[in-house]
C-alpha positions as CSV (number, residue, x, y, z in Angstrom):
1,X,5.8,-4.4,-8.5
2,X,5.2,-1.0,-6.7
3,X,8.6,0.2,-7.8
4,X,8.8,-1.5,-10.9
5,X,5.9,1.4,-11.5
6,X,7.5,4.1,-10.1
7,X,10.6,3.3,-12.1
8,X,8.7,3.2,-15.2
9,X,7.4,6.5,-14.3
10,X,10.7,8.0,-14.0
11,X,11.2,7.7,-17.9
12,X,9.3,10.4,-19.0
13,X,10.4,13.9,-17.5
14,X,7.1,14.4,-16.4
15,X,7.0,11.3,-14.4
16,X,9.9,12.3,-12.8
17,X,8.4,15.9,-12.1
18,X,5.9,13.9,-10.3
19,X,7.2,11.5,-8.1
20,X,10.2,14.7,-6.7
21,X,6.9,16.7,-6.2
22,X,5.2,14.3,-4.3
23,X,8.8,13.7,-2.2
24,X,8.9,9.9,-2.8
25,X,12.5,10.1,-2.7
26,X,12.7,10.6,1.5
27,X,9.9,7.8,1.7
28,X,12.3,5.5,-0.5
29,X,15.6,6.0,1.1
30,X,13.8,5.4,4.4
31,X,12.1,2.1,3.1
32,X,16.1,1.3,1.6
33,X,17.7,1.3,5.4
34,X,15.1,-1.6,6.3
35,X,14.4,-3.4,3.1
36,X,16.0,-6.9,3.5
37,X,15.2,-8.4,-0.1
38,X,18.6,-7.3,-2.2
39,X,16.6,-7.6,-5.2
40,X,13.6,-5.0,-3.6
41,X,16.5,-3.1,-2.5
42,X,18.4,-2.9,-5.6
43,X,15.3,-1.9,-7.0
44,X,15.1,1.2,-4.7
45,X,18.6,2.1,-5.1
46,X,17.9,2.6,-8.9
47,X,15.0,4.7,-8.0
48,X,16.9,6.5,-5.7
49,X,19.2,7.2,-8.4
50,X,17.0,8.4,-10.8
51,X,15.1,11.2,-7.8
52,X,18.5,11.9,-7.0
53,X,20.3,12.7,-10.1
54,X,20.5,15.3,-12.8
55,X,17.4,15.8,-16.0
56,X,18.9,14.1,-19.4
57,X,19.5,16.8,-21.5
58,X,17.2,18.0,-24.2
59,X,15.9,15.4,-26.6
60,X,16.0,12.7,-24.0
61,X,13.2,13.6,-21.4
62,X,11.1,10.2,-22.1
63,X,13.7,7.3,-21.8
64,X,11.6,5.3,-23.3
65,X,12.0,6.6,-26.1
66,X,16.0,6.9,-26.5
67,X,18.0,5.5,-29.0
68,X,20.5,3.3,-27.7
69,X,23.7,1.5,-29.9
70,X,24.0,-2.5,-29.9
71,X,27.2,-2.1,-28.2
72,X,25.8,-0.1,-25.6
73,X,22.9,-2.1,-25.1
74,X,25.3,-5.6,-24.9
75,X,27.2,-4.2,-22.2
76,X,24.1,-2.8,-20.1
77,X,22.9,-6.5,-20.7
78,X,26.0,-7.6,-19.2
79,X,26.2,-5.5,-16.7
80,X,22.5,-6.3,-15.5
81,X,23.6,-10.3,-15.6
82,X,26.4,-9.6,-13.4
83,X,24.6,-7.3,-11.4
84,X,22.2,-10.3,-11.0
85,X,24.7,-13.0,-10.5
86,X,25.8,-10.5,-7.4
87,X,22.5,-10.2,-6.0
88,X,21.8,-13.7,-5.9
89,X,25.3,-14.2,-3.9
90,X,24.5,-11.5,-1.2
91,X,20.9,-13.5,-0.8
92,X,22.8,-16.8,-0.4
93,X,25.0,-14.7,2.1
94,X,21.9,-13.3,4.2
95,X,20.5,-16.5,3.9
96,X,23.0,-18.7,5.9
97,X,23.9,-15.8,8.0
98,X,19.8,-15.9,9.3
99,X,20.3,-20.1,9.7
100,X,23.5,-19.6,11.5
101,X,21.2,-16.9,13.7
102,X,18.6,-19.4,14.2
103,X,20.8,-21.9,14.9
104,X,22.9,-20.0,17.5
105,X,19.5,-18.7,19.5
106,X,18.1,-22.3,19.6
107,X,21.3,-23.8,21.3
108,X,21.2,-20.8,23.7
């Protein structure tokens, strides 16, 4: 939820002002490298991207706020399913790699 509010902070270019003055963007790469959740870390990584990356361009300094075209907007949506479908993969992954972990230290 705590970066669910700092991402919707970064859609107005004062918001954005903000969280570079107040250097979240070492604290969030730092809580990336341990963050074990892929959704919580996805999360940060589109943070990250947003502290790290260059101002839109005049006209679209509050994102919420931005026109966007269906066709655009369809393949975001798609792209956010997928992206989804991925996450939910790599937790499966972590998941039975931590049982097989478990199970390895208990027959030791």
């Amino acid at each position: 939820m705590l970066l669910e509010m700092l991402l919707l902070l970064t859609a107005t270019k004062a918001g954005r002002q903000a969280l570079k003055q107040k250097n979240v963007y070492p604290i969030m790469r730092e809580f990336h490298r341990w963050e074990k959740d892929v959704y919580v870390a996805a999360a940060c990584e589109k943070l990250i991207q947003v502290l790290i990356g260059d101002e839109p361009e005049q006209g679209m300094e509050n994102l919420m706020e931005v026109e966007i075209p269906q066709d655009v907007e369809e393949k975001l949506r798609e792209a956010h399913t997928k992206e989804q479908e991925e996450l939910g993969k790599e937790e499966e992954r972590m998941r039975r790699e931590e049982e097989e972990k478990k199970k390895c230290e208990q027959t030791d």
